[in-house]
C-alpha positions as CSV (number, residue, x, y, z in Angstrom):
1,X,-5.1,24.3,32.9
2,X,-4.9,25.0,36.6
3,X,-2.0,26.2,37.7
4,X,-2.6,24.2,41.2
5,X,-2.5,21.2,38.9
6,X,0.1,21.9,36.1
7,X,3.1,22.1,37.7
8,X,5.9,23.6,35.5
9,X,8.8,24.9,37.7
10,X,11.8,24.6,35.4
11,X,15.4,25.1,36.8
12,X,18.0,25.1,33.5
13,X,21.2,23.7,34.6
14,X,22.7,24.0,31.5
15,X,22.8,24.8,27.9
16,X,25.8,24.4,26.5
17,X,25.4,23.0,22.7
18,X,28.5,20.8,21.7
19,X,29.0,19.4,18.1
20,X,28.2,16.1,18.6
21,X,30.4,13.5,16.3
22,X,29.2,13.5,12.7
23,X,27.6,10.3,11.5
24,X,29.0,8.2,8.6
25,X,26.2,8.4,5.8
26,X,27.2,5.3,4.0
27,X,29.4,2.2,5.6
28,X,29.0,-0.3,3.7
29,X,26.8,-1.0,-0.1
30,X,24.8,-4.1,0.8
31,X,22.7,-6.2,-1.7
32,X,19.1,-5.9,-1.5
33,X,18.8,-9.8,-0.4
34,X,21.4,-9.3,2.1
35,X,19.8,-6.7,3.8
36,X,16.3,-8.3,3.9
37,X,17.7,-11.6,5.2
38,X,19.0,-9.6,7.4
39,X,16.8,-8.1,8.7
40,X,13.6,-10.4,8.7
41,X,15.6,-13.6,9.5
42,X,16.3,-12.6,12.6
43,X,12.8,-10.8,13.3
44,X,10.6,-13.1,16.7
45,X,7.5,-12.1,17.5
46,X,8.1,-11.5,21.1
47,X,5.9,-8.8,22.7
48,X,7.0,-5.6,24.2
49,X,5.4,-2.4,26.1
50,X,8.0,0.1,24.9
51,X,6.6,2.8,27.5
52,X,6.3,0.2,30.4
53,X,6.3,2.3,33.6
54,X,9.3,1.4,36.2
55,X,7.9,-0.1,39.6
56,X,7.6,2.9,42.0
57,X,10.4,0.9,44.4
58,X,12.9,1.5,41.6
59,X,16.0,3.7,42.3
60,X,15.6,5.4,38.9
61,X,14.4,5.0,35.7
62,X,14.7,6.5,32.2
63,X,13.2,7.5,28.9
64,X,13.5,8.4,25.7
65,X,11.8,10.7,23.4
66,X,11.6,11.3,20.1
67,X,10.1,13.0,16.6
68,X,9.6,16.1,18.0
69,X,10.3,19.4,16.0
70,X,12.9,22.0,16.8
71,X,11.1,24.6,15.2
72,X,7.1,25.9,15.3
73,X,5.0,24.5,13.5
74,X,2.9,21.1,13.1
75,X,5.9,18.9,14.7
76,X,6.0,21.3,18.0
77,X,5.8,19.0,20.8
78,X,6.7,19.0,24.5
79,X,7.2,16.1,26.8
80,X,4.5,15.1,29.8
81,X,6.0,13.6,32.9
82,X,3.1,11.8,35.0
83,X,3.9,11.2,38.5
84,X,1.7,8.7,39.6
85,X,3.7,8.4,43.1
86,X,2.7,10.0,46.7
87,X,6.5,11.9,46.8
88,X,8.0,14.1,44.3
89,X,10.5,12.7,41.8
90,X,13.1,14.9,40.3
91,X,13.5,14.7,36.4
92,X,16.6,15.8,34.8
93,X,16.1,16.3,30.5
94,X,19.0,16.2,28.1
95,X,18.0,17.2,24.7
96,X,19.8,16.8,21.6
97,X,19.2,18.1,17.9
98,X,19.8,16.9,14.8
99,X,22.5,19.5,14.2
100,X,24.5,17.9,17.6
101,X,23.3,21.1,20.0
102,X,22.6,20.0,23.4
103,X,21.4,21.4,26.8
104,X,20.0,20.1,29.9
105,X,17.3,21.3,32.6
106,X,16.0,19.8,35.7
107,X,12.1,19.5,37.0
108,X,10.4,18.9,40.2
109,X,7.4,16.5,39.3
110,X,5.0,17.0,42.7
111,X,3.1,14.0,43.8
112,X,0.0,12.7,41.8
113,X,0.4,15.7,39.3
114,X,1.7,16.0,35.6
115,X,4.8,18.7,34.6
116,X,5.3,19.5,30.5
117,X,8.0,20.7,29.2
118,X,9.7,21.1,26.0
119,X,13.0,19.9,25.0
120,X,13.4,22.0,22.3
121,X,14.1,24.9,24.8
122,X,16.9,23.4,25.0
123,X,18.7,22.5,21.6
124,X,17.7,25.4,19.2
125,X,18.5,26.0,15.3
126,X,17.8,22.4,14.2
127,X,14.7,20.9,12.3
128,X,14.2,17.7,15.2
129,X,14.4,17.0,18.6
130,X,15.0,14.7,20.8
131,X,15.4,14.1,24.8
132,X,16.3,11.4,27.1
133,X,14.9,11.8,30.6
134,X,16.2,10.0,33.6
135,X,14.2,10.6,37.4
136,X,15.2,9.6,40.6
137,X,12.9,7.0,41.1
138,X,10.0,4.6,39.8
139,X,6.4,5.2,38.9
140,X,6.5,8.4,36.5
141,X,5.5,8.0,33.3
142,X,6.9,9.7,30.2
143,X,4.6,11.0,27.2
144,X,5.1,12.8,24.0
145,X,2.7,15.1,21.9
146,X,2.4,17.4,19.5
147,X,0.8,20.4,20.6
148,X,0.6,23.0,17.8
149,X,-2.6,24.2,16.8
150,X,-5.2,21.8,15.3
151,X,-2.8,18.7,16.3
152,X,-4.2,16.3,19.0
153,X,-0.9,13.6,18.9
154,X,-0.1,11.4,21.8
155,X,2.8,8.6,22.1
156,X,4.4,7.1,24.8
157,X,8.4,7.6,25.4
158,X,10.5,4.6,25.4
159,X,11.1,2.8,28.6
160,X,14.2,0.8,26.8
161,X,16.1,0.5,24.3
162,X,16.0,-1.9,21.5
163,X,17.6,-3.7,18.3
164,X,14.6,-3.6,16.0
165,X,11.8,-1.4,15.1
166,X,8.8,-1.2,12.8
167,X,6.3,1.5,11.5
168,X,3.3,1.2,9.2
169,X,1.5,3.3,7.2
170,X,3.5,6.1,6.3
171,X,3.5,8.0,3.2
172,X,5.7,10.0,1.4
173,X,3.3,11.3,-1.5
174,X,1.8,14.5,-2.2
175,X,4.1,17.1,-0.6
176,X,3.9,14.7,2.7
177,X,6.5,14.4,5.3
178,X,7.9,10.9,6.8
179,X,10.9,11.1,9.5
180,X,11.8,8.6,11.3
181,X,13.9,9.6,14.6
182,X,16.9,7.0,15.4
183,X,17.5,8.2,19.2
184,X,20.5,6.6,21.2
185,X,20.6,7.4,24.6
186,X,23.2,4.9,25.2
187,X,27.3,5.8,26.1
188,X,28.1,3.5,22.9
189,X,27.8,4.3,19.1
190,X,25.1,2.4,17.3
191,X,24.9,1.0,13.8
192,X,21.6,1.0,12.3
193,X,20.5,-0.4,8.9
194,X,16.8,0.8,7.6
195,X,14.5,-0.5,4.7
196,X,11.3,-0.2,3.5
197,X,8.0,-2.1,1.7
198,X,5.5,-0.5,0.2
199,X,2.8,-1.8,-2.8
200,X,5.9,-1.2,-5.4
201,X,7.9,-3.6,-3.3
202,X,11.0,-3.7,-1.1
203,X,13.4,-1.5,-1.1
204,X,16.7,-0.8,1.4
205,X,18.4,2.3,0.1
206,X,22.3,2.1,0.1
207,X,22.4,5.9,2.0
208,X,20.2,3.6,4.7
209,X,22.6,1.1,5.6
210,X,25.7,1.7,7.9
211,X,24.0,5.0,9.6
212,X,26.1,5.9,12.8
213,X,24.0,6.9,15.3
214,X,26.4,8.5,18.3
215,X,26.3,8.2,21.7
216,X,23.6,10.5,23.6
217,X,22.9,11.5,19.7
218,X,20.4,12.3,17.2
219,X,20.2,11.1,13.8
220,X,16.7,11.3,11.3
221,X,16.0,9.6,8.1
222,X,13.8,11.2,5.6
223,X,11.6,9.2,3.7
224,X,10.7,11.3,1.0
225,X,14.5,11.1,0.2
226,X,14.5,7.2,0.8
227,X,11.0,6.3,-0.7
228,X,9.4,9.1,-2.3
229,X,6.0,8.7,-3.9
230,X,5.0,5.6,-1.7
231,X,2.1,4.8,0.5
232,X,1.3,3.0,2.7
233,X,5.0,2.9,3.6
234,X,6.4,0.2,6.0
235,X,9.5,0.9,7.9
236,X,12.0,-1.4,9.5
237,X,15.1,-0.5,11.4
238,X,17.8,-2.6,12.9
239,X,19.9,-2.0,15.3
240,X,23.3,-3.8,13.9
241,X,25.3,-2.6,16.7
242,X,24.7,-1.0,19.9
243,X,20.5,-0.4,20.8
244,X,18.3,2.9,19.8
245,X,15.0,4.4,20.3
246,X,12.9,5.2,17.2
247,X,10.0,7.7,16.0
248,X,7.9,8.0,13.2
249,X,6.6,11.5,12.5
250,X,4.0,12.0,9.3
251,X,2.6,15.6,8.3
252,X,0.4,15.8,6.0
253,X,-0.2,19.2,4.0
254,X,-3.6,18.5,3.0
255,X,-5.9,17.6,5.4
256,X,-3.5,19.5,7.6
257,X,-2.4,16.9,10.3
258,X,1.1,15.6,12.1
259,X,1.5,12.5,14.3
260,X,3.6,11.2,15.7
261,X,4.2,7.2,16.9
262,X,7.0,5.3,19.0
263,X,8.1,2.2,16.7
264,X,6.4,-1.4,17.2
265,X,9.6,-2.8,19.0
266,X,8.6,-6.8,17.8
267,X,6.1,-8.4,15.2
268,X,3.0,-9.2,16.8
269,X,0.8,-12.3,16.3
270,X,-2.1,-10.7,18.9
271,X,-2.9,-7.1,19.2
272,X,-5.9,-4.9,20.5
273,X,-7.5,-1.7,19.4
274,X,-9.6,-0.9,22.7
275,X,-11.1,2.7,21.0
276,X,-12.5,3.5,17.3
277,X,-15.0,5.9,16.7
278,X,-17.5,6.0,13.4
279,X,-17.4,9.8,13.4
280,X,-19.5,11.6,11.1
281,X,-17.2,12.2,7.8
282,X,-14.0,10.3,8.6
283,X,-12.2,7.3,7.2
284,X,-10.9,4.6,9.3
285,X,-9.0,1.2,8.7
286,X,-6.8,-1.0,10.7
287,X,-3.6,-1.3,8.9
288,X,-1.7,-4.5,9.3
289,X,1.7,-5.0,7.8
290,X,3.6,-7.8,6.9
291,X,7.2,-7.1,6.4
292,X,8.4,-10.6,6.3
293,X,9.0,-13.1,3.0
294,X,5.9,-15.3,4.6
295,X,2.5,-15.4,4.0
296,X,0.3,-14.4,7.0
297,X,-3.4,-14.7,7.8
298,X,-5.0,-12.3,9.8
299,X,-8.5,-12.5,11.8
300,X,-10.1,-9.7,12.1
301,X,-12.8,-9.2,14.9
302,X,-15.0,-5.9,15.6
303,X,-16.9,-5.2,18.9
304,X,-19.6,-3.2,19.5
305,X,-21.3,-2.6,22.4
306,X,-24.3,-5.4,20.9
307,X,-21.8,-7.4,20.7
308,X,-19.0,-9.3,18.2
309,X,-19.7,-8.5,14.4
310,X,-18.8,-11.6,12.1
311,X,-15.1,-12.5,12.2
312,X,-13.0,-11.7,8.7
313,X,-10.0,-13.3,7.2
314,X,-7.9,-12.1,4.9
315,X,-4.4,-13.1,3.5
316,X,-1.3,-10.5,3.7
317,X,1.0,-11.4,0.9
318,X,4.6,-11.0,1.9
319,X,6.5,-7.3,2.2
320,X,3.1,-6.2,1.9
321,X,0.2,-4.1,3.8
322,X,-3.6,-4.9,4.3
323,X,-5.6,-2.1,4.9
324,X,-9.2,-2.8,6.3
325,X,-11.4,-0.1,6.3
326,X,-13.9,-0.2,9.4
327,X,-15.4,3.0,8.8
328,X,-17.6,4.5,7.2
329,X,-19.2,0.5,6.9
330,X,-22.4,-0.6,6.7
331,X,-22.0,-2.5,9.5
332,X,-21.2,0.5,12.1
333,X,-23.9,3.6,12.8
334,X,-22.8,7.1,12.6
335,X,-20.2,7.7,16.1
336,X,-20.8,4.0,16.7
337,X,-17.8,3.3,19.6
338,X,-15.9,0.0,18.3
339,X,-13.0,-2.3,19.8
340,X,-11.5,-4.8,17.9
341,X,-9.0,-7.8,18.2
342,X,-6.4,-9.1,15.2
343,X,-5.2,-12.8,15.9
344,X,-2.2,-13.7,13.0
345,X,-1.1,-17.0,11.4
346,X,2.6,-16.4,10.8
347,X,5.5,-14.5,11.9
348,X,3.9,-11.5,13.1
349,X,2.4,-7.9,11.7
350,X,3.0,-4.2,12.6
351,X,-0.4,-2.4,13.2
352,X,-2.5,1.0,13.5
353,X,-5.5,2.3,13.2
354,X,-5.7,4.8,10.9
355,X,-7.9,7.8,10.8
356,X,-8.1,10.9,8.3
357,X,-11.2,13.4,7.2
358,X,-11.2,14.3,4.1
359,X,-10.9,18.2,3.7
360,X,-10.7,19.2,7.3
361,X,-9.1,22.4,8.1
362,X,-6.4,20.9,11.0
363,X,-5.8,17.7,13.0
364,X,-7.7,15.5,10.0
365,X,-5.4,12.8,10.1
366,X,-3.5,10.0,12.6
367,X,-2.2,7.1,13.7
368,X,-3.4,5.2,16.9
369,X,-0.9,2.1,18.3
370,X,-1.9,-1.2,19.1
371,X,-2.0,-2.8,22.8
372,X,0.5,-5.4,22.4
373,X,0.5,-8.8,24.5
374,X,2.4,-7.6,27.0
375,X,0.4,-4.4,28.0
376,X,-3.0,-6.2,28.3
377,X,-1.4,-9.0,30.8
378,X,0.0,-6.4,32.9
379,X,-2.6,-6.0,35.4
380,X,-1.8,-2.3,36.3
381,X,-2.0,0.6,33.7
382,X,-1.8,4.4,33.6
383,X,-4.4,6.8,31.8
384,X,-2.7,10.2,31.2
385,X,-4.8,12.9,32.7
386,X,-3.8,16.8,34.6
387,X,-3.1,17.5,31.2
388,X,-5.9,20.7,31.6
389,X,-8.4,19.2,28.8
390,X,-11.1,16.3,29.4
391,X,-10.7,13.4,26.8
392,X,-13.8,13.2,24.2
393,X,-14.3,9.5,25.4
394,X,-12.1,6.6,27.1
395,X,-12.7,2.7,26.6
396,X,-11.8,-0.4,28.5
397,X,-11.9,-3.8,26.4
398,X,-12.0,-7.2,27.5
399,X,-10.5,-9.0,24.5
400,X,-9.8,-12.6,26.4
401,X,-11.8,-15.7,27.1
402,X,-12.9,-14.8,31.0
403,X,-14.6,-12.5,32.9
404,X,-12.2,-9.6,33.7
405,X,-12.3,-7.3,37.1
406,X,-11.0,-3.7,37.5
407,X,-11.0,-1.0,39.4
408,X,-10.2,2.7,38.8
409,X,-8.9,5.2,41.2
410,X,-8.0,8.7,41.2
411,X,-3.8,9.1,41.6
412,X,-4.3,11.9,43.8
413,X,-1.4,14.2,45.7
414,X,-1.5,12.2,49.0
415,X,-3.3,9.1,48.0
416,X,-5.1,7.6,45.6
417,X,-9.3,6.7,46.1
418,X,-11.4,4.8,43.7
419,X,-13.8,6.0,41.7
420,X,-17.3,5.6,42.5
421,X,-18.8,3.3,40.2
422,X,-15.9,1.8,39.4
423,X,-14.9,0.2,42.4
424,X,-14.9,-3.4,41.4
425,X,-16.9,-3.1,37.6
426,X,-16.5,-6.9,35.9
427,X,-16.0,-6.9,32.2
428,X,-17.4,-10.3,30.6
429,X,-15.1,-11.8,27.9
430,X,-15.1,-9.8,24.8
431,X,-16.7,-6.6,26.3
432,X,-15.8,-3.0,26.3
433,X,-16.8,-0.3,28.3
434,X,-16.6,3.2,27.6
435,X,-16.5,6.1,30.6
436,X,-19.6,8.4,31.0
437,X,-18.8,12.2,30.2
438,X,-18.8,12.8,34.1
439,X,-16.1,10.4,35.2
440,X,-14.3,11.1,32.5
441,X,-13.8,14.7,33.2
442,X,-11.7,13.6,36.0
443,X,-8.7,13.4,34.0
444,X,-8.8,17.2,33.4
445,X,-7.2,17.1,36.9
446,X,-6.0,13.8,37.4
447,X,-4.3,10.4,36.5
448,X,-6.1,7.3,36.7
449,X,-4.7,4.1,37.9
450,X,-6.2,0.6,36.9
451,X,-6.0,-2.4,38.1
452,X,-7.4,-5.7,36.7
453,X,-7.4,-9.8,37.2
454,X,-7.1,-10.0,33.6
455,X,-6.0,-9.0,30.7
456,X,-7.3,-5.4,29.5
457,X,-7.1,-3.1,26.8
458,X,-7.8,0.5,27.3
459,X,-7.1,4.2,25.6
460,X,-8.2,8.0,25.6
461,X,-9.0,10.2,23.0
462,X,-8.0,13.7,23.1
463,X,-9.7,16.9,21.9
464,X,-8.1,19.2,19.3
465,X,-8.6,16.6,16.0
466,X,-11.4,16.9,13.6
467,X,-12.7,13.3,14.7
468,X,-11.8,11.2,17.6
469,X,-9.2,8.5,17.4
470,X,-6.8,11.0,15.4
471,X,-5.6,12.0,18.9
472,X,-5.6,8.6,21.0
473,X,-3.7,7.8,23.8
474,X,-2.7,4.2,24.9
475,X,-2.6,2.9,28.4
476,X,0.6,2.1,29.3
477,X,1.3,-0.5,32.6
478,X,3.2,0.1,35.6
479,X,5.5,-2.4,36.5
């Protein structure tokens, strides 16, 4: 990466770990029924872009991040701050571990570039990280990966806080990891009660309920403690008091691969996956969990560039998962690019799209997040680029009823200029588009900013996996 276009100055203010108030394990022993009244009565699907970027007319703004490692290894990540501005912001970190160190730096994000750091440079000796980031001003966007070798992980930071959370398809089998990070950037305690479905049933673990997560503090569940031996794995947590943040990190020993995912902050009745890939020797499925005591219905639509493939239904029982496998399929060719579209009767689902090959040496396995509701109406979005790497492909997807036009332009230091070609491209309805290699190496250097008259789904995928869609990116829109 170009040190012209990585900008890293780092000025540590502080490090000075503190003990941070030790959580209460256990308040109260609820009932299993109680605890899943709880915590599905209550559930609306209402939709939510967790990593929504503040206008750039906004005073300040904040983030947090999560399910990061504090040591080397698969879970080493740093944090990407993407100033999509023409003036420099100033970012100040504050990262906490899981063993209540702290410390704090400051960065100077130039215009139009992107600065990484990583937080746990800051809170050393634990096992997990986590950082909340607050700038002095709008239109920066705040990123997550996991960086070591072989991994190709990318998530956005949350732009709020929230009272619930869900995850899907996470396993705790065969000597596999599954963490889920309970971040509070918040002044106030919070009380959060977590449960779990997976094909053996429901289950809400006593040592789950009542966890005290402190102000400004860390606190991570382990799922092989919670629910060993199950996959897929759905996770819900609930904020009972007070609002969190929350992470889901999965390593798997075997293909070696880690990911890492921000939480599904509502149930979702519409969803998009803008980017699959048929790559030569992976599995792929679009997992679609139901963690609610209704049945659901869910339609199922696949775009290729030829066009829509036939629509499928299929029932997902209560406190259960369906798992559609799109590739390999008969109906896809061999690094066929795919988009596809999940309407629900019912409540509501958590989704991802799920990718793992089968014996690879690193980076064979991940999970990609959906576009919720919200982030396709938004009209302006923000690729991730300057990251010192060209993505192996990036798609746009039309997934509504009406023609669609957008536009693409370079977020450059002084201003931004539209990409030739892409000046004013119309999408019909249903229609994706993927970059050619040439305007995609743009975002070696750059960000790109998007603008539409419709709704749009769009993500990246980065190198360093065994197959593309293990490291995918999401758009996220700027408010």
């Amino acid at each position: 990466m170009s040190p012209s276009r990585r900008h890293r100055a780092e000025r540590v203010l502080q490090r000075r770990p503190q003990v941070l108030i030790a959580f209460v394990a256990v308040l109260v022993a609820l009932t299993l029924w109680s605890v899943a009244s709880r915590q599905t009565a209550s559930v609306q699907p209402q939709a939510i872009a967790p990593g929504a970027i503040a206008a750039v007319d906004a005073q300040e703004a904040s983030a947090t991040c999560g399910g990061l490692g504090d040591r080397p290894g698969a879970t080493q990540g740093q944090i990407e701050l993407v100033n999509s501005t023409h003036s420099a912001r100033t970012a100040i970190i504050v990262a906490s571990n899981d063993l209540g160190k702290t410390g704090r730096a400051t960065l100077t994000i130039p215009p139009g570039t992107t600065t990484a750091f990583a937080p746990a440079r800051l809170a050393q000796g634990g096992f997990w990280v986590a950082a909340t980031v607050l700038v002095n001003g709008g239109g920066v966007g705040v990123f997550e990966s996991l960086n070591a070798s072989g991994n190709a992980s990318f998530t956005p930071c949350a732009s709020t806080t929230g009272t619930t959370w869900f995850f899907a398809n996470g396993s705790t089998q065969n000597n596999q990891t599954y963490a889920i990070s309970l971040v509070n950037p918040t002044a106030t305690s919070a009380v959060v009660d977590t449960s779990f479905t997976s094909p053996a049933g429901y289950l809400a673990p006593q040592n789950a309920q009542g966890i005290v997560v402190p102000p400004h503090g860390l606190v991570v569940l382990s799922g092989v403690n919670l629910a060993p031996h199950e996959t897929p794995l759905t996770t819900t947590v609930r904020a009972t008091q007070g609002s969190i943040a929350a992470f889901a990190t999965q390593v798997l020993p075997s293909p070696n691969g880690a990911s890492v995912t921000i939480g599904q902050s509502s149930l979702l009745r519409r969803i998009a996956f803008s980017r699959g890939v048929a790559s030569p020797g992976a599995a792929q499925s679009l997992v679609l969990a139901n963690p609610t005591r209704s049945l659901e219905y869910a339609t199922i639509r696949i775009r290729l560039k030829s066009g829509w493939l036939a629509p499928v239904t299929q029932s997902i029982q209560p406190y259960s998962t369906l798992s559609y496998a799109t590739v390999p399929s008969s109906r896809l060719a061999t690094n066929d690019v795919y988009s596809a579209l999940v309407t629900v009767k019912g409540p509501g689902v958590i989704g991802t799209l799920a990718t793992q090959v089968a014996g690879a040496v690193s980076g064979g396995w991940g999970n990609a997040i959906p576009t919720p509701p919200s982030s396709l109406s938004a009209r302006r979005w923000l690729l991730v680029g300057d990251l010192g790497v060209s993505p192996k492909g990036v798609t746009f997807f039309n997934p509504g009823p009406t023609p669609v036009s957008m536009q693409v332009s370079v977020i450059n230091y002084g201003s931004d200029h539209a990409v030739s070609g892409l000046k004013s491209v119309v999408l019909q309805p249903g229609s994706s588009m993927s970059l050619t290699r040439r305007i995609a190496s743009v975002l070696r250097t750059h960000s790109l900013a998007i603008s539409a008259n419709g709704d749009l789904s769009m993500s990246e995928d980065f190198p360093g996996a065994s197959a593309s869609s293990i490291g995918n990116m999401v758009s996220e829109p700027r408010l």
